[in-house]
MARVEXRO-413150 format. One record per residue: x, y, z of N, C-alpha, C in turn; residue in one letter. Coordinates in steps of 0.2 Angstrom, whole numbers, plus 5000, padded with zeros to 4 digits. Each point is the difference from the previous one (the first is absolute). Layout:
<recs>
n.X n.Y n.Z ca.X ca.Y ca.Z c.X c.Y c.Z type
X Y Z X Y Z X Y Z a
...
</recs>
This chain:
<recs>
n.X n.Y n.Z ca.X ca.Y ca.Z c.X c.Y c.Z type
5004 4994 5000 4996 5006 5000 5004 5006 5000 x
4999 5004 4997 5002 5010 4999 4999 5002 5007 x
5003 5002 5004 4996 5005 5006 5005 5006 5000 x
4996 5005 5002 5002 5007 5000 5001 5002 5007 x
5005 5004 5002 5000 5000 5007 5002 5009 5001 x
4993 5005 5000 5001 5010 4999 5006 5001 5006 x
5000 5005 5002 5007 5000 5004 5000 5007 5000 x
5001 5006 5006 5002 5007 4997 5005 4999 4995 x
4997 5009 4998 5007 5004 4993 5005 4999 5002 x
5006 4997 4998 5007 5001 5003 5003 4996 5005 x
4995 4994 4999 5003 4993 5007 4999 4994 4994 x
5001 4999 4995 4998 4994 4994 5004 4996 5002 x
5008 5003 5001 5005 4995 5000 5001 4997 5007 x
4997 5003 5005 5001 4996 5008 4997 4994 4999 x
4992 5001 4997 4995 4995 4998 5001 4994 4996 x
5006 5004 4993 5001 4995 4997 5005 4994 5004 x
5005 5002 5004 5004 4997 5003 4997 4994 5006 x
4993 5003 5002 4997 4998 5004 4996 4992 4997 x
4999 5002 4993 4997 4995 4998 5003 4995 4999 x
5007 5001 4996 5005 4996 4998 5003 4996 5007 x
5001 5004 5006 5000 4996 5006 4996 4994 5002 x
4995 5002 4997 4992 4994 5002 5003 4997 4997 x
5003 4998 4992 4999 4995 4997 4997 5000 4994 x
5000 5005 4999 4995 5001 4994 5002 5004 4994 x
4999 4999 4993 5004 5005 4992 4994 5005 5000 x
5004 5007 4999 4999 5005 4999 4999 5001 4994 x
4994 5002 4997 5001 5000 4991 5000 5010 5000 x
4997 5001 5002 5001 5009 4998 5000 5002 5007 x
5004 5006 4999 4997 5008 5007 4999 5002 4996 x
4994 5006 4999 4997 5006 4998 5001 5002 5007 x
4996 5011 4997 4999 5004 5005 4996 4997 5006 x
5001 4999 5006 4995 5000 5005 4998 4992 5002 x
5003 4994 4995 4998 4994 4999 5006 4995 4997 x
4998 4992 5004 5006 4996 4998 4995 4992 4998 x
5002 4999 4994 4994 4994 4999 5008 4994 4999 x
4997 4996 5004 5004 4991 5000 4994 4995 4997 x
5005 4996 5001 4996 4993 4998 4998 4997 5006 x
4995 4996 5003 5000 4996 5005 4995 4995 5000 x
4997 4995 5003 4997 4998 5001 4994 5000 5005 x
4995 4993 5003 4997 5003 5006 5003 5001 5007 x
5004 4997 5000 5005 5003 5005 5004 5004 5003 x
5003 5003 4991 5000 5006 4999 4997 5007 5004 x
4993 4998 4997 4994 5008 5003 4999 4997 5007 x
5001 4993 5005 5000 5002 5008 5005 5004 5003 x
5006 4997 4998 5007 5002 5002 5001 5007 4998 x
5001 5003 4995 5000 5005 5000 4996 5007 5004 x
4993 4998 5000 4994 5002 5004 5005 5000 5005 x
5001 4994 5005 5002 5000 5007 5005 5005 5000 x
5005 4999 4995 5008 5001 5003 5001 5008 4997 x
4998 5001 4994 5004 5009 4998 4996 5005 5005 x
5009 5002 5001 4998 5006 5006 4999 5007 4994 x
5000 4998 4994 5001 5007 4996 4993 5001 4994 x
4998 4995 4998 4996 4998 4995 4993 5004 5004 x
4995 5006 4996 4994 4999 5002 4996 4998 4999 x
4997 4994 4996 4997 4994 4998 5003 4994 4995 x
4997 4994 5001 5001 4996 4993 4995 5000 4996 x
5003 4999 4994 4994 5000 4995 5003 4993 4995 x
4992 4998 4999 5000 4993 4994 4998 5006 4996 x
5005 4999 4992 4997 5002 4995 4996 4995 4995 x
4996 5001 4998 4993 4997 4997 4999 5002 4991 x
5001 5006 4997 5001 5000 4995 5005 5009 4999 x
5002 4999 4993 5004 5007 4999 4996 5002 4992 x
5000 5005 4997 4996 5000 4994 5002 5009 5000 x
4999 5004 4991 4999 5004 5001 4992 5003 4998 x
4999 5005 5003 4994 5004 5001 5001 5006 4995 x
4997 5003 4994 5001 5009 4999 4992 5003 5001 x
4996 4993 5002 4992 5002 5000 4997 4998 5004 x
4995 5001 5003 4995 4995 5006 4998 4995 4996 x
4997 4999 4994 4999 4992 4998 5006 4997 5000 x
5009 5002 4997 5005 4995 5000 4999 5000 5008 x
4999 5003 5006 5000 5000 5008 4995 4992 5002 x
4995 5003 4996 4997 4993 5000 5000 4995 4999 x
5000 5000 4993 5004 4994 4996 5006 4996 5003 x
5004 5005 5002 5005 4996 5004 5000 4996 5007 x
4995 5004 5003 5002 4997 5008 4994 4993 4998 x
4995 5001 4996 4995 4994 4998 5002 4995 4998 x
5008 5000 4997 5002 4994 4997 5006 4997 5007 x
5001 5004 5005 5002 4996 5005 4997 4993 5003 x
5000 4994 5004 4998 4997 5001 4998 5001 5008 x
4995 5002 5001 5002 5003 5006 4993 4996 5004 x
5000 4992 4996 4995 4995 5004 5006 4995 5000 x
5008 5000 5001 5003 4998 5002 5002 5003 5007 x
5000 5005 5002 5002 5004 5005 4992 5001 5005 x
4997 5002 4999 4992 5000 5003 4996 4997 4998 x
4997 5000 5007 4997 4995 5002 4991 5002 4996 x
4995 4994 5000 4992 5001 4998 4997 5007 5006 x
5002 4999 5005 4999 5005 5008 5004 5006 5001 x
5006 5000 4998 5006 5004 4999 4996 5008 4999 x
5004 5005 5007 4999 5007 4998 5006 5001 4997 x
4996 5003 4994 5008 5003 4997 4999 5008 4997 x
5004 5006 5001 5000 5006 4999 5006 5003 4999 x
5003 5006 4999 5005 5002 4994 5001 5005 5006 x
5004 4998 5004 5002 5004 5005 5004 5006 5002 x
5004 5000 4992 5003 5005 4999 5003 5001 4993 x
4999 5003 4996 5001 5003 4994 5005 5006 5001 x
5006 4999 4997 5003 5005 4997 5004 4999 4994 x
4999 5008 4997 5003 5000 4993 5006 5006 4999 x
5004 4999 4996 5007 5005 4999 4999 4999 4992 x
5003 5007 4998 4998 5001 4991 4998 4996 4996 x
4994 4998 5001 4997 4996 4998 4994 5004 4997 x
4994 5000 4994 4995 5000 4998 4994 5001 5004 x
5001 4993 5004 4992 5000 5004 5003 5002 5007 x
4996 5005 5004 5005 5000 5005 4995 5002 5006 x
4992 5000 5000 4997 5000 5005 5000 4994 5004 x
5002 5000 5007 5000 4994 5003 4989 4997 5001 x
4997 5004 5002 4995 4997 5001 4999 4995 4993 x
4997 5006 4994 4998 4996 4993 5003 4993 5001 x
5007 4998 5001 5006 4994 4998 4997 4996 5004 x
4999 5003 5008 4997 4996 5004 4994 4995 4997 x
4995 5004 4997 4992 4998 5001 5000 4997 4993 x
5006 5001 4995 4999 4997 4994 5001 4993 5000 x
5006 5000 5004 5003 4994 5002 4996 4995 5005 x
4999 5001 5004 4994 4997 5005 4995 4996 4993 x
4997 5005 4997 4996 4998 4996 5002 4994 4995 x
5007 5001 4996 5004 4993 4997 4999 4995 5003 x
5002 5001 5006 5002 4992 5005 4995 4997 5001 x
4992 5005 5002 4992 4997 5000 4998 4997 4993 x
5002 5004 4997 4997 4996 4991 5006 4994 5000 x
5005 5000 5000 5002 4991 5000 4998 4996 5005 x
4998 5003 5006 4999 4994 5005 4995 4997 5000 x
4996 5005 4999 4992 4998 4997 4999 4997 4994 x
5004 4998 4996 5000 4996 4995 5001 4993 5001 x
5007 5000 5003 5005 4997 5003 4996 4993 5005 x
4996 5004 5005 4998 4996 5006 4991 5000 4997 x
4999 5005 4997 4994 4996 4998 4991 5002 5005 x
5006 5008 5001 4993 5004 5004 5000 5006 5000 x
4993 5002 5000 4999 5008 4999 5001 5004 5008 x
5000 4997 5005 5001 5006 5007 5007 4996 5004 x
5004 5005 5001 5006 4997 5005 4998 5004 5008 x
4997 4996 5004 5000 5000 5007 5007 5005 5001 x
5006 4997 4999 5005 5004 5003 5001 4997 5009 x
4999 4995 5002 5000 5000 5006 5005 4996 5004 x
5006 4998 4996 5004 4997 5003 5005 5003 5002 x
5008 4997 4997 5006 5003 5004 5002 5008 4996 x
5002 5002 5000 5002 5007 4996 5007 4999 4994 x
5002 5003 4993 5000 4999 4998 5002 5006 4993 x
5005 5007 5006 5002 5007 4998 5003 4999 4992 x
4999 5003 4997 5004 5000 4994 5004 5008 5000 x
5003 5001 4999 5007 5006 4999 5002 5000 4991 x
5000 5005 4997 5001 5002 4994 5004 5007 5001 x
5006 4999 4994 5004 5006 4997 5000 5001 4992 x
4999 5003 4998 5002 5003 4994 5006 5005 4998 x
5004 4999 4998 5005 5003 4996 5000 5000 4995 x
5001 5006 4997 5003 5001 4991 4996 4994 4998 x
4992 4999 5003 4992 4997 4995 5001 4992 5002 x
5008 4999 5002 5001 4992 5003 4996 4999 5005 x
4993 4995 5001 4995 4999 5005 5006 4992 5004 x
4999 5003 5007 5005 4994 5004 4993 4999 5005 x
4999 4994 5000 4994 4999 5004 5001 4994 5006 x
4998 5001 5007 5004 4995 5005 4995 5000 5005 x
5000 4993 5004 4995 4998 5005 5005 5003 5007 x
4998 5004 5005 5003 5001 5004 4999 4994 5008 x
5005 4999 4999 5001 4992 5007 5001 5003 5006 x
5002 5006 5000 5002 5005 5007 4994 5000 5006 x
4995 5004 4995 4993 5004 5004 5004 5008 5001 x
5001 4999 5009 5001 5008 5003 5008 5000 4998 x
5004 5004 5000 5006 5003 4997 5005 4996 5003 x
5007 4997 4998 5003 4994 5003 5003 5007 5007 x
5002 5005 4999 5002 5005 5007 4997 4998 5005 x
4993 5000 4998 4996 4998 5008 5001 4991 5004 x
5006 5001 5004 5003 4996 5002 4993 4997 5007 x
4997 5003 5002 4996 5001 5006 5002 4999 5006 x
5006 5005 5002 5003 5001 5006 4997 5007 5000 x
5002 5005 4996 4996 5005 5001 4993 5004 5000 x
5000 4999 5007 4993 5001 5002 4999 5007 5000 x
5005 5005 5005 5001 5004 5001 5005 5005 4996 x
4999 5006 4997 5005 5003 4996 5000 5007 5003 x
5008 5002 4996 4999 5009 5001 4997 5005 4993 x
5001 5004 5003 4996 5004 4996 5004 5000 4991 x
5004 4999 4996 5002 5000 4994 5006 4990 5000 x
4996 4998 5001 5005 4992 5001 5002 4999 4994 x
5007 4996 5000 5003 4998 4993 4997 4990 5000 x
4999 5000 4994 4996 4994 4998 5005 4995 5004 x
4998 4994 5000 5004 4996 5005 5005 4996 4994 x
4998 4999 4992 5003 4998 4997 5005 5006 4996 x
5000 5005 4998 5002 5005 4999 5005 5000 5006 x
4999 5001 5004 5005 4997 5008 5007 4995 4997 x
4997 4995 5001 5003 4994 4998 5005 5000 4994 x
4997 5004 4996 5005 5002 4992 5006 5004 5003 x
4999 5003 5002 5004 5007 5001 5007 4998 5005 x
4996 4996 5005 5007 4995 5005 5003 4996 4995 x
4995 4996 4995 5005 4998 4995 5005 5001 4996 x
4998 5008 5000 5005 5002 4994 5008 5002 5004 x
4997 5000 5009 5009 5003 5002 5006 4992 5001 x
5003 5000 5000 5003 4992 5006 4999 4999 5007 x
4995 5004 5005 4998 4997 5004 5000 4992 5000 x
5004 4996 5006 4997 4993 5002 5000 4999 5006 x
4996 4996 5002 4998 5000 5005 5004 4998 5007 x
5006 5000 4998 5004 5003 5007 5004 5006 5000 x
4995 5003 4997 5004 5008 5001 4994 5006 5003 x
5003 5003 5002 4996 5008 5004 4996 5002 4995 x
4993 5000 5003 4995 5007 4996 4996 5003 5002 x
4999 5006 4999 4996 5005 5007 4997 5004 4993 x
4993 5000 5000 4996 5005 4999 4998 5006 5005 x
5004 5007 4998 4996 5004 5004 4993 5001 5002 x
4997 5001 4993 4992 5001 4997 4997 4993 4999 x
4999 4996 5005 4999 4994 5000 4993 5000 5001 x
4992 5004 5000 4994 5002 4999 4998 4995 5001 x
4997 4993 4996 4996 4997 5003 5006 4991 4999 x
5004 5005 5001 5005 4991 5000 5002 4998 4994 x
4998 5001 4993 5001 4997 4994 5007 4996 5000 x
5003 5006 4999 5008 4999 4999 5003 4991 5004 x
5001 5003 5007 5004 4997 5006 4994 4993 4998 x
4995 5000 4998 4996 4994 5002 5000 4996 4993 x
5002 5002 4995 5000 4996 4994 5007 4998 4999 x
5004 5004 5002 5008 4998 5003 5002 4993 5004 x
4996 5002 5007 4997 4994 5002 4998 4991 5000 x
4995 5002 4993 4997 4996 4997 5007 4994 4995 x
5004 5005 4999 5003 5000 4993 5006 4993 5005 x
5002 5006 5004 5005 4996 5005 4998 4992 5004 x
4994 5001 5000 4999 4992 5003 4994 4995 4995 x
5004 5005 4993 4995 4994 4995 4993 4999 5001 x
4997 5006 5001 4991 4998 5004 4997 5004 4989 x
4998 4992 4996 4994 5004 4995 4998 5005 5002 x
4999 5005 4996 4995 5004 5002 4993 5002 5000 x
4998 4993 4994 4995 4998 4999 4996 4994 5002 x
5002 4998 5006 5000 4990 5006 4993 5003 5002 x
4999 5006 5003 4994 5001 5005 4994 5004 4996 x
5000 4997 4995 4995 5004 4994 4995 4996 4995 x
4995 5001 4997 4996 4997 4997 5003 5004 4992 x
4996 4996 4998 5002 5001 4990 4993 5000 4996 x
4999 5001 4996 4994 4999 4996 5002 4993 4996 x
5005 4999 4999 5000 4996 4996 4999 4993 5003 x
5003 4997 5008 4997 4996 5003 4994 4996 5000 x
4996 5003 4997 4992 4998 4997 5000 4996 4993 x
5004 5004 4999 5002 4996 4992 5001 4993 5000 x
4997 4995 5004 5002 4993 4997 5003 4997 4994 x
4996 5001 4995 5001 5000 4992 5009 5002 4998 x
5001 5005 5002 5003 5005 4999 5008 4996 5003 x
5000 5003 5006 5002 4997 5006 5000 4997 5005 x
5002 4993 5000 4996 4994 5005 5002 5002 5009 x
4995 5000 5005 4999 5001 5007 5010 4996 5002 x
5000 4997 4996 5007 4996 5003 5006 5003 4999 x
4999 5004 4994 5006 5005 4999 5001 5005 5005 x
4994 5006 5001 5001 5004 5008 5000 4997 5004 x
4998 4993 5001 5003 4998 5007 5007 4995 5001 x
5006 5000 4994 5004 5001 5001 5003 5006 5000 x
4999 5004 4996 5003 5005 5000 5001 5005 5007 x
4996 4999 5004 4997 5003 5007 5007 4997 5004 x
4999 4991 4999 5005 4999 5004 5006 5002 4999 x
5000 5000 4993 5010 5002 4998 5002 5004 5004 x
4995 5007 5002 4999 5006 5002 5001 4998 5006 x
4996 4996 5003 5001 5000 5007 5006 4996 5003 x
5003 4994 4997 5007 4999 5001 5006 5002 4998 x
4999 5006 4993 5006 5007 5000 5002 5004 5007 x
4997 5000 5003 5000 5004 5006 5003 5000 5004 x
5006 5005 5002 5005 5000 5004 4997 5003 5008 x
5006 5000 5005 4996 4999 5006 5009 5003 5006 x
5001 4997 4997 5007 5001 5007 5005 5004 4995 x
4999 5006 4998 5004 5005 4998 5000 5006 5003 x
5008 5003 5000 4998 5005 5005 5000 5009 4993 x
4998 5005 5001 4999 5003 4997 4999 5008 5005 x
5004 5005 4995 5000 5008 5004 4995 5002 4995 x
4996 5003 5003 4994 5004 4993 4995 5003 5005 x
5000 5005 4998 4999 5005 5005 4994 5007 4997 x
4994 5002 5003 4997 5005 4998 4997 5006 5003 x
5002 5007 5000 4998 5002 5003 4996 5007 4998 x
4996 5003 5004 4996 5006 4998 4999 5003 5005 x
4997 5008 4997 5001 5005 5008 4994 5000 5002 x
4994 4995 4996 4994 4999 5001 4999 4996 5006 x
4997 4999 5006 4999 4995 5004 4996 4994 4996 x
4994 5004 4998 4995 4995 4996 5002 4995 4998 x
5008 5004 4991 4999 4997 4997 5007 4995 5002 x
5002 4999 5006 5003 4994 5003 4995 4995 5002 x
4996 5000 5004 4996 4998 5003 4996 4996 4995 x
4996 5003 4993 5000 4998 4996 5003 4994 4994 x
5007 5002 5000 5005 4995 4997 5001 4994 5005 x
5000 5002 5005 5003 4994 5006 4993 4993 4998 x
4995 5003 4999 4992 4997 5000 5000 4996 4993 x
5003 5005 4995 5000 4995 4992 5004 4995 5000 x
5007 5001 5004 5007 4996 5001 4996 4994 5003 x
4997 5002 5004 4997 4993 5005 4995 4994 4995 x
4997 5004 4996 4995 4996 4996 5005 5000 4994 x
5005 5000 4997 5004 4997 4996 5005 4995 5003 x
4998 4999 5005 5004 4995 5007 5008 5002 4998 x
5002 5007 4999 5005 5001 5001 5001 5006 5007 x
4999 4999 5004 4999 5006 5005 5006 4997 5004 x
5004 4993 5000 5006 4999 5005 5006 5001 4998 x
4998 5003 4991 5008 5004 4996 5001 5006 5000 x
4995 5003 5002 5001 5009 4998 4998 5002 5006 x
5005 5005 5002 5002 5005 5005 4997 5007 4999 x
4992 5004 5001 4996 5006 4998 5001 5004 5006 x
5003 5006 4998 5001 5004 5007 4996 5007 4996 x
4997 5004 5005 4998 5005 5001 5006 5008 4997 x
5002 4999 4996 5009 5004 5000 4999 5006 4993 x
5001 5006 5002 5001 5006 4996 5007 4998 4994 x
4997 5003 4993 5006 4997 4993 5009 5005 5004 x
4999 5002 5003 5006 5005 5003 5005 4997 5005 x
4995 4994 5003 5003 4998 5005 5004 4992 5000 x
4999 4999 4991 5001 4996 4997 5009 4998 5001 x
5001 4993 5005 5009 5000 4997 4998 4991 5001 x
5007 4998 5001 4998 4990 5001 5010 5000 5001 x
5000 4995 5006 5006 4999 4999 5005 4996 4996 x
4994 4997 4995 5005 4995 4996 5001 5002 4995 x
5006 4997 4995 5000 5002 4992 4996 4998 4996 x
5003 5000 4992 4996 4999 4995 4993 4997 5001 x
4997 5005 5002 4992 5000 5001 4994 5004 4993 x
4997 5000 5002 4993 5002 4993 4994 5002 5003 x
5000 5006 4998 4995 5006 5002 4998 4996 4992 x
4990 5000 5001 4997 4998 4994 4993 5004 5002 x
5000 5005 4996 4992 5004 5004 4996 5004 4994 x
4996 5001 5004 4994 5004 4995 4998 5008 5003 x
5004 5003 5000 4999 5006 5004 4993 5005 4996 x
4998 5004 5005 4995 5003 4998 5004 5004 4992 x
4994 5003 4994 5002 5001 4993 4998 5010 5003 x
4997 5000 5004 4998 5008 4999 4993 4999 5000 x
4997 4995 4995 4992 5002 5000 4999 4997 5007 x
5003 4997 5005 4995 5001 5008 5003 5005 5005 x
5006 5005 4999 5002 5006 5002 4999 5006 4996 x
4994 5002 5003 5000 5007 4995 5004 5006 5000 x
5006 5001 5002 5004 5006 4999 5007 4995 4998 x
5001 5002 4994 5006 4999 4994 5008 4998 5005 x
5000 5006 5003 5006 5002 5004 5001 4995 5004 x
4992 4997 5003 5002 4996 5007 5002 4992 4996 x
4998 4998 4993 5000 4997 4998 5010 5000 5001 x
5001 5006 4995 5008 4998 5000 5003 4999 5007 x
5000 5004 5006 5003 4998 5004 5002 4995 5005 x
4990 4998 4996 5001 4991 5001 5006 4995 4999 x
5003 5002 4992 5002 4995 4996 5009 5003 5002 x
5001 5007 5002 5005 5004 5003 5003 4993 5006 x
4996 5000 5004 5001 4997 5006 5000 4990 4998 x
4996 5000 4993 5003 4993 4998 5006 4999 5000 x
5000 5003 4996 5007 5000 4997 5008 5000 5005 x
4998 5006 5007 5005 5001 5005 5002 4992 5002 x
4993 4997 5003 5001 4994 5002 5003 4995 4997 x
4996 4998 4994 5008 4997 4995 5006 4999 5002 x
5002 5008 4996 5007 5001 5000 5003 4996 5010 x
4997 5003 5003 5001 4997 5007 4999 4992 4999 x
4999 4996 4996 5001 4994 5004 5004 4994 4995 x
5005 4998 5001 5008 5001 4997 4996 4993 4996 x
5002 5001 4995 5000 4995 4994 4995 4997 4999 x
4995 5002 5003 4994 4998 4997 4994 5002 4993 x
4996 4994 4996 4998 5005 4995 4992 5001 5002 x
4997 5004 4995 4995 5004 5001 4996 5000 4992 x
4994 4996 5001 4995 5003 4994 4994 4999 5002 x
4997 5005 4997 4994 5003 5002 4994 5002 4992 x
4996 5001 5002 4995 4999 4996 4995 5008 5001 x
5000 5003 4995 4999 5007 5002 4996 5006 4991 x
4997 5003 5002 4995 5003 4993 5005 5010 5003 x
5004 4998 5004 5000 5007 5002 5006 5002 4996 x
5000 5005 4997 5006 5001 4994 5007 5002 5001 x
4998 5004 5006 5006 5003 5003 5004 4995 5004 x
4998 4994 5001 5002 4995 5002 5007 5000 5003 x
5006 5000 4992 5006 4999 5003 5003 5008 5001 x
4998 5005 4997 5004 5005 5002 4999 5001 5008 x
4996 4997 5001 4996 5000 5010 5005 4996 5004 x
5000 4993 4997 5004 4996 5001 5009 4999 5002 x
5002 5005 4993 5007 5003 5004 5006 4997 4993 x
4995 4994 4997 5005 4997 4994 4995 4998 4994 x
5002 4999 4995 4998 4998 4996 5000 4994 4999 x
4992 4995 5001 5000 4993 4999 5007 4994 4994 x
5003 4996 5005 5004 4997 4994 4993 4997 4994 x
4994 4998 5001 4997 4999 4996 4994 5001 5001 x
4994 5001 4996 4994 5004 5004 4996 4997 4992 x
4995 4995 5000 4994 4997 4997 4993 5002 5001 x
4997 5002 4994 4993 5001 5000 4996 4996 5000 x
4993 5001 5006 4999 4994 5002 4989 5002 4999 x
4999 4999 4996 4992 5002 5003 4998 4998 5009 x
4997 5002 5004 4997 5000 5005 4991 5002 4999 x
4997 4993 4997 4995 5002 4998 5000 5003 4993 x
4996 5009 5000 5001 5003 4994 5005 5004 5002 x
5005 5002 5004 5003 5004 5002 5008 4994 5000 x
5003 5008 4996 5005 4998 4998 5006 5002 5005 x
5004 4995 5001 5005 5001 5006 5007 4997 4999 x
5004 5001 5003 5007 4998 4999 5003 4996 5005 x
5003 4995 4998 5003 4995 5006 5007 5003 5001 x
5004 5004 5006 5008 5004 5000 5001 4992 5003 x
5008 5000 4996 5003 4994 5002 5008 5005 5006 x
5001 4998 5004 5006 5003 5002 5003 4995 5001 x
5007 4997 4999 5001 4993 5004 5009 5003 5003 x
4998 4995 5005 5005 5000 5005 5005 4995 4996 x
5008 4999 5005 5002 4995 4997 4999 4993 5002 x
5003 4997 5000 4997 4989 4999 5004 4999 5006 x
4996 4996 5005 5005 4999 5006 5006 4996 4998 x
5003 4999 5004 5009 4997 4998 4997 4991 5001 x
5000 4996 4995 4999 4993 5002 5003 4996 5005 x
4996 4996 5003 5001 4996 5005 5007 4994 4998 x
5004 4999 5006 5003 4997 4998 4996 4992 5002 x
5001 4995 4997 4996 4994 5000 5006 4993 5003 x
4999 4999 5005 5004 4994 5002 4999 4993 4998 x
</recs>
């Protein structure tokens, strides 16, 4: 099977990486999206395991469109009484189009809907579809008039990991998170302190990363219902892999902290429901106050961008004070994720590298600063 795995702008290649780690051929990355090859094992495992992918997708037909009858035409000739069921609710949960022809998403939706009832109705040999069994989202793109059409296995967004109950006021996505620790050499025996640790993201997906915890073990899938599709015996391996990947007697520094009382109290409450609350240290502590005795440590945060500080000024002598602390703590690196422009003049240097990152619709920059490499262990 073809599966699609969307992904933010500017993270293709952590994902691709991530896939190839699974075991799995990567046949293209485009923008925002990495399609592999895989099987029904394939769409559990993946589901469970990418900390970076925002859904799986089965793709089901590709065709091109320059009119709503080819719209029709085309999704008609899918077989989509191999995929749904006589009971099957099935709806076009998302439409999107890029210089394309046809580019209303409702129209695509409702025309399309209409394709999949005139075959099925022919197909199964009835005039009304209850609709009343498992669900059954379908996701469409069009580009440049190329119709990519895909059964979505996900349901809710792969980020919603369901630890976070409680958030702060502007949270960074939990897999967005995940990417971003990816892209530094953080591992999990070295130092990492989020200042701006708001509802735990950071320190908690770090966490997860360092004792091997899926991030998708305690979650449901739409696709699970899919008997046909996917047999009951493949999630309930796969559940297990997840649950005997799981490390347990590791020791780890990761650390978060905020000048919020809340949003510690908060974090400490999500940590616990990600059953990692006995690896991360949440203190109550102003970005000023910020030192750590040890070296080659990693500052990885999401500081405020200005749009939740309304005066400019105060924004920069936020980033002033980032920056002091830095330079203060000897050979350690620093990357942050930030929409704020002034960033590094604030900051005191010029990023050794700095990546554009969508954050949702908002376009943002991941500053790479790197420290240097601890001096290697001698090994007896």
């Amino acid at each position: 099977m073809e599966l699609i795995a969307p992904c933010h702008f500017g993270l293709e290649a952590v994902l691709k990486r991530e896939i190839d780690d699974l075991g799995y051929d990567v046949c293209e990355v485009s923008d925002g999206r990495v399609t592999f090859i895989g099987d029904a094992e394939a769409i559990a495992r993946v589901n469970i395991w990418s900390r970076t992918a925002e859904r799986i997708l089965l793709k089901v037909g590709e065709f091109d469109a320059y009119t709503f009858e080819d719209l029709y035409q085309g999704t008609k000739r899918i077989g989509w009484e191999e995929y749904i069921p006589k009971d099957g609710r099935f709806w076009v949960a998302k439409a999107a189009s890029v210089k394309s022809k046809l580019f209303s998403p409702s129209d695509i939706q409702s025309i399309m809907k209409k394709a999949m009832v005139d075959r099925m109705r022919e197909t199964y040999k009835i005039e009304r579809f209850e609709e009343s069994g498992d669900n059954y989202p379908i996701r469409v793109f069009i580009h440049k008039d190329r119709v990519t059409v895909a059964l979505d296995t996900t349901g809710d967004s792969l980020h919603k990991r369901g630890y976070r109950k409680l958030t702060a006021k502007a949270p960074i996505a939990e897999n967005l998170a995940s990417a971003l620790i990816m892209l530094t050499p953080w591992r999990a025996d070295r130092v990492l302190v989020d200042p701006f640790c708001g509802s735990g993201t950071f320190p908690i997906e770090a966490a997860m990363m360092a004792l091997n915890i899926a991030p998708g073990m305690n979650r449901g899938f739409t696709a699970r219902r899919w008997e046909h599709i996917v047999p009951g015996s493949i999630w309930k391996d796969a559940y297990e892999e997840a649950k005997d990947e799981m490390l347990s007697d590791i020791e780890t520094d990761i650390q978060g902290f905020d000048v919020d009382d809340e949003m510690v109290r908060i974090s400490r409450e999500n940590a616990r429901l990600a059953g990692v609350d006995k690896f991360i240290h949440f203190q109550r502590r102003d970005v000023a106050d910020l030192s750590h005795p040890k070296k080659y440590g990693f500052i990885i945060t999401n500081p405020p961008y200005g749009e939740r500080l309304s005066d400019k000024d105060e924004v920069g002598a936020l980033y002033d004070v980032i920056g002091e602390r830095y330079r203060a703590l000897d050979s350690w690196s620093m990357y942050l994720i930030t929409a704020y422009e002034d960033a590094e003049k604030h900051l005191g240097r010029k990023a050794d590298k700095n990546r554009k990152i969508y954050n949702g619709m908002m376009q943002t920059r991941f500053y790479s600063y790197m420290g240097p490499k601890p001096p290697k262990r001698n090994v007896r």
